[in-house]
C-alpha positions in Angstrom: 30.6 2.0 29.7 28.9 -0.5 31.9 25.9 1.2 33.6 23.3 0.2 37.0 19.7 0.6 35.8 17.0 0.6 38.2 13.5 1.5 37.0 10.8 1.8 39.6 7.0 1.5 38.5 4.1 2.0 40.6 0.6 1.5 40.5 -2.3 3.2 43.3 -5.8 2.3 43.0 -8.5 3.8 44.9 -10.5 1.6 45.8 -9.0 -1.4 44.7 -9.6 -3.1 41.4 -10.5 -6.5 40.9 -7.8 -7.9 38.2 -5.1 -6.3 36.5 -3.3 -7.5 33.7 0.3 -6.4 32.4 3.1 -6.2 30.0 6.4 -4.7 30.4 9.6 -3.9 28.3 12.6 -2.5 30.5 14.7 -5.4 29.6 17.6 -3.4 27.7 18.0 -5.1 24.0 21.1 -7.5 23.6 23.1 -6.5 20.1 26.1 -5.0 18.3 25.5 -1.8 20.2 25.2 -2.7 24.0 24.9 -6.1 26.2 22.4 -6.6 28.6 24.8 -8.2 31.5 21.7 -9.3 33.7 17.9 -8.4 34.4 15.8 -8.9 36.9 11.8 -8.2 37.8 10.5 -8.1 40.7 6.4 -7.5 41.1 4.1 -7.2 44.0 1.8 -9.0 44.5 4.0 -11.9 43.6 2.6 -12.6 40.0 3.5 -15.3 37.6 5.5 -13.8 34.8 5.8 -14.7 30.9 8.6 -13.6 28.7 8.2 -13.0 24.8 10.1 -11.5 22.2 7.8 -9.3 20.4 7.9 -8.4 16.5 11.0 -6.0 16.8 12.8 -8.4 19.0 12.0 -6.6 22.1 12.1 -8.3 25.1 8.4 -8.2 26.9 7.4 -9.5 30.2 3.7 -10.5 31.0 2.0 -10.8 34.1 -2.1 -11.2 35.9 -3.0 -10.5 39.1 -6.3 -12.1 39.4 -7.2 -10.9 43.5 -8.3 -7.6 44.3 -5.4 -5.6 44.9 -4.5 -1.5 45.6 -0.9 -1.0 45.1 0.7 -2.9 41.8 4.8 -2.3 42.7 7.1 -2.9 40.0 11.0 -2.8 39.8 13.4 -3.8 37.0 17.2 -4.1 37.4 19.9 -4.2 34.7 23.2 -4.2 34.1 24.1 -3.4 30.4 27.7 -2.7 29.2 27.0 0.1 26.1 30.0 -0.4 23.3 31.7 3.1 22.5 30.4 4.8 19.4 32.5 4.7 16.1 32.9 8.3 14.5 30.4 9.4 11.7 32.7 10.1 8.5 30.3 12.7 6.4 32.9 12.3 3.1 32.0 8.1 3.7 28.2 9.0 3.5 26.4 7.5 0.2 24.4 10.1 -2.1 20.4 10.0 -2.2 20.5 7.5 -5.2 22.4 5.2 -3.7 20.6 5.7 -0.2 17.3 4.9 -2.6 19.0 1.5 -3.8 20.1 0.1 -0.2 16.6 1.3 1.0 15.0 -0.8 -2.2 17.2 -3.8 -1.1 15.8 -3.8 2.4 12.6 -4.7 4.4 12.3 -1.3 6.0 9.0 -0.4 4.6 6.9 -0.6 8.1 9.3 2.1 9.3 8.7 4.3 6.3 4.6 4.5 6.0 2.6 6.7 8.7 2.2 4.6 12.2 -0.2 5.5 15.1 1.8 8.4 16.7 4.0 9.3 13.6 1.3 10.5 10.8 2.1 13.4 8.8 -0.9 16.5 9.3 -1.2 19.6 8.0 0.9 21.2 11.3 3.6 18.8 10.7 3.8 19.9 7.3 3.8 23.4 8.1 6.9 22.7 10.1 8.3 20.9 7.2 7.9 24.2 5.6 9.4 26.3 8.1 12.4 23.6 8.2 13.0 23.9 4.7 12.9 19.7 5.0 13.5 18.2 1.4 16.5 16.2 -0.2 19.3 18.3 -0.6 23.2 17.9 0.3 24.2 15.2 2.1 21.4 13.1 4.1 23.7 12.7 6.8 24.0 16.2 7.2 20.6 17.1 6.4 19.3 14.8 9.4 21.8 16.4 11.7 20.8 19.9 10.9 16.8 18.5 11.1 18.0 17.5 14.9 19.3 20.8 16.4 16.6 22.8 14.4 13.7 20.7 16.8 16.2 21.3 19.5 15.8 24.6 19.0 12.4 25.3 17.8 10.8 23.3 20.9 11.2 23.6 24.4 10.9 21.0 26.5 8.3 20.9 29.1 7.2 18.3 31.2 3.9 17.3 31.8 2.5 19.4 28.7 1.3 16.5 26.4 0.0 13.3 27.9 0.8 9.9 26.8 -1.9 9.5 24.1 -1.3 12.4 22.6 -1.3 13.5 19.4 1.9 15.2 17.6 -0.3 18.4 17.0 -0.1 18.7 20.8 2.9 19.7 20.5 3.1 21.2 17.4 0.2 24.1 18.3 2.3 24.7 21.7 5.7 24.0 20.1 6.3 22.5 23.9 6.4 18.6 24.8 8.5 15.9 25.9 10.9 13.4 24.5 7.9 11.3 23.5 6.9 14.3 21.5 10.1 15.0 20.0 10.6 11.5 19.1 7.3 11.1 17.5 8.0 14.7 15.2 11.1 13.5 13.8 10.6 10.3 13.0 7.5 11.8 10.9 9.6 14.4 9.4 12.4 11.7 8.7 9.9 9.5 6.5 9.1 12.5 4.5 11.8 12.0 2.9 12.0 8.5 2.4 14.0 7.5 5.3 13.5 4.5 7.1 13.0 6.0 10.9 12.2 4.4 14.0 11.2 5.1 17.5 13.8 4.0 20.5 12.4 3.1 24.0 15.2 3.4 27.3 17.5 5.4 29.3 19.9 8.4 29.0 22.8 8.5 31.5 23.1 12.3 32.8 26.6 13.7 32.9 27.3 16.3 35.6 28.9 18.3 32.6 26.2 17.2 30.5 23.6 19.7 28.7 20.7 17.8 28.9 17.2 18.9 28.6 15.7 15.7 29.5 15.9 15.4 33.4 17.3 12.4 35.0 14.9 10.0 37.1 12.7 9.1 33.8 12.5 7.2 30.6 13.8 8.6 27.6 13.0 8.3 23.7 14.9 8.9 20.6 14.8 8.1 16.9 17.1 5.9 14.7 17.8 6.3 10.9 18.6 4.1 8.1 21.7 5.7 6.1 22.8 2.8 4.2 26.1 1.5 5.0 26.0 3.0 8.1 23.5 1.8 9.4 20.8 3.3 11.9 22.2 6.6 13.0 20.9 7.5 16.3 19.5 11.1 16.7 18.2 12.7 19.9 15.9 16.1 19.0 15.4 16.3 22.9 18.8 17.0 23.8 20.7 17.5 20.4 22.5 14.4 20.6 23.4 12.1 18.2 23.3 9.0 20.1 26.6 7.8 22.5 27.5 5.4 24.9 25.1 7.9 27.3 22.0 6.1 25.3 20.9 3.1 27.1 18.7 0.8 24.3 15.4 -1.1 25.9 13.0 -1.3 22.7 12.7 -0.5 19.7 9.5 0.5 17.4 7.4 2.1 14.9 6.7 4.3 17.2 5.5 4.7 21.0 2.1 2.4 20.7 4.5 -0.5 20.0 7.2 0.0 23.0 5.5 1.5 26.0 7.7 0.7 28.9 4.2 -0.3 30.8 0.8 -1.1 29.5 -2.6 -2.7 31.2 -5.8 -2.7 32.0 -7.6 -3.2 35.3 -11.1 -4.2 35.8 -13.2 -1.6 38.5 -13.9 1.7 39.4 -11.0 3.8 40.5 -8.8 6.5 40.4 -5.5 5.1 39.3 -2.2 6.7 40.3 1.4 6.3 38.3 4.4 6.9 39.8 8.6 6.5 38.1 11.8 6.6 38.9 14.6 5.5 37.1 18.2 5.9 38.4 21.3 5.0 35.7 24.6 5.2 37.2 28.1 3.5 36.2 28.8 -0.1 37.6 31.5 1.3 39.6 30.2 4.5 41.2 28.1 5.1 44.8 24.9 3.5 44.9 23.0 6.8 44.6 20.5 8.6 47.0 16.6 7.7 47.1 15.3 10.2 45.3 11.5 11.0 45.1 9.4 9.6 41.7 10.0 11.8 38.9 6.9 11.3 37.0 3.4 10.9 38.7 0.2 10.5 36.9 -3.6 10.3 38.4 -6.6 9.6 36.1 -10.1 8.7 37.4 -12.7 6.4 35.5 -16.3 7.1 36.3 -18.6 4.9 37.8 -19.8 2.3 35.5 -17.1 2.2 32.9 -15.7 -0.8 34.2 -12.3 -1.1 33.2 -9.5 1.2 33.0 -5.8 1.2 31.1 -2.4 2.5 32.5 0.6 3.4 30.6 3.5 5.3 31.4 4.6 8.4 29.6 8.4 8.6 28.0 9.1 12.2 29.3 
C-alpha cells in the first residue's frame, strides 16, 4: 500500500526568542519492510538544512535559525510504498534455547539492557507479576498474549503523561499514550531476554478500523527479535501486530533516541507546540484541513535562559 504523509510541526514563542536550533526525523526509513518514494521539508524561516544518518540508520535533518524569530513552521511530505506483511506461522517459531543461541550470535545487546525511558522499577515489576510475564510456551505466543493484556489493562488517554515522563506515570494511573505503551512493553519484553526496540512513525486509520490511537498524530510501537523471523512488530496501543497500516520513520532504544522534533531556543518565552499529521492512500481525495491534534504550551521563567521543545508520540 502506497500511502501520502504529511506531518505539520509548529512552533509559537511569546515573545520571540533569539536562536533556535533543531533536528528532525519524519523521513520514513528505506528497507525490506517499506520504501520511502520521496521526502521533502520545508521550514520557515527558510533555514539551511543538514542531513545525517544517526546510529540506528535513521534519517535526521538539522537546522539553526540564528535571527530572532516567533513562529518556527515545519512541514514534511512523504510518499512511502509499505510491502504487505507475510503471515506469522506459530508451529515455524524456534523454542527459548534456540531463541538464546540466535540472540548470543547477534549484536542486539543495546536493545536488551535498561535505556532512558525503558528501566525496569518496582511498578513495572508489579505488573510483571500481575502478567504472569516469564518464559513459558511459545515466545511468539507469549509476546502476543503480553500485547492484548496492555491493551486491556490500560486505557488510552491523551494528554495524561507528558513527553518526559517516566513509565510509572502511567503505571500508578494505568492511563497514557502510545509513547507510554511503547515504553512498558519494550521493558517487559527485555525481562525476558528479548531484544526490543522502540518504533517512531505513522498508523494509517481504517474507517473499519478499531483503533485507539486517534488519527492526526504520531504513533509508537515496539519490535521484537524472534530469531528467524526477525523483528515482530507489536502495537500494545491498539492490539495490533504490526501491518501494512504501520508507517516506519525511526527506529530506537527507546523515545530519547527518535523524537520526531527536538531543540532548544535561547530567551524567555512561553513556547507553544502544535501537530498534525494526515496519512492517506496515494490514490484517494486529498483530505480536509483538519485542526492540530496535539497542542502543547510550556513557559520558562525569567532568567533561565534557554528552553527545549519536543513533541510527544501520542
Amino acid at each position: 500500500m502506497a500511502y501520502s504523509v504529511r506531518h505539520i510541526t509548529n512552533f509559537r514563542y511569546k515573545p520571540a526568542v533569539r536562536e533556535s536550533v533543531m533536528e528532525v526525523r519524519m523521513q520514513p526509513r528505506t528497507d525490506f519492510r517499506q520504501r520511502c518514494l520521496s521526502f521533502s521539508l520545508s521550514i520557515e524561516p527558510r533555514a539551511n538544512t543538514m542531513v545525517y544518518r544517526d546510529f540506528y540508520g535513521n534519517a535526521v535533518h538539522n537546522f539553526d535559525i540564528p535571527e530572532r524569530h516567533e513562529v518556527i513552521d515545519v512541514m514534511a511530505q512523504a510518499i512511502v510504498d509499505v510491502l504487505p506483511m507475510r503471515e506469522l506461522d506459530v508451529s515455524a517459531v524456534e523454542d527459548w534455547d534456540e531463541l538464546d543461541r540466535r540472540v548470543a550470535q547477534t549484536d542486539y545487546w543495546e536493545m536488551m539492557v535498561p535505556s532512558h525511558f525503558a528501566t525496569p522499577t518496582p511498578l513495572l515489576e508489579q505488573l510483571a507479576g500481575e502478567l504472569d510475564l516469564r518464559r513459558r510456551g511459545n515466545p511468539l505466543e507469549l509476546l502476543r498474549e503480553l500485547n492484548g493484556r496492555l491493551y486491556e489493562k490500560f486505557d488510552y488517554a491523551p494528554n495524561t503523561t507528558a513527553v518526559d515522563s517516566p513509565i510509572d506515570d502511567a503505571l500508578q494511573s494505568r492511563r497514557g499514550v502510545c509513547q507510554d505503551f511503547a515504553h512498558i512493553m519494550t521493558t517487559l519484553v527485555r525481562l525476558l531476554k528479548i531484544p526490543c526496540r522502540y518504533v517512531s512513525g505513522y498508523l494509517f486509520h481504517e474507517d473499519k478500523s478499531m483503533d485507539r490511537s486517534p488519527a492526526g498524530a504520531t504513533h509508537a510501537w515496539v519490535e521484537a527479535y524472534l530469531g528467524e523471523l526477525g523483528w515482530v512488530a507489536f502495537d500494545p496501543t491498539n492490539n495490533l501486530e504490526g501491518c501494512d497500516r504501520h508507517v516506519r520513520v525511526a527506529l530506537g532504544r527507546d523515545y530519547a533516541d527518535v523524537p520526531p522534533t527536538r531543540g532548544v531556543y535561547k530567551g524567555d518565552a512561553e513556547s507553544e507546540l502544535s501537530v498534525l499529521v494526515t496519512v492517506t492512500p496515494v490514490d484517494a481525495p486529498e483530505p480536509e484541513e483538519l485542526p492540530p491534534t496535539t497542542v502543547t504550551r510550556t513557559r520558562f521563567r525569567s532568567g533561565q535562559g534557554n528552553g527545549e521543545a519536543e513533541q510527544q508520540q501520542q
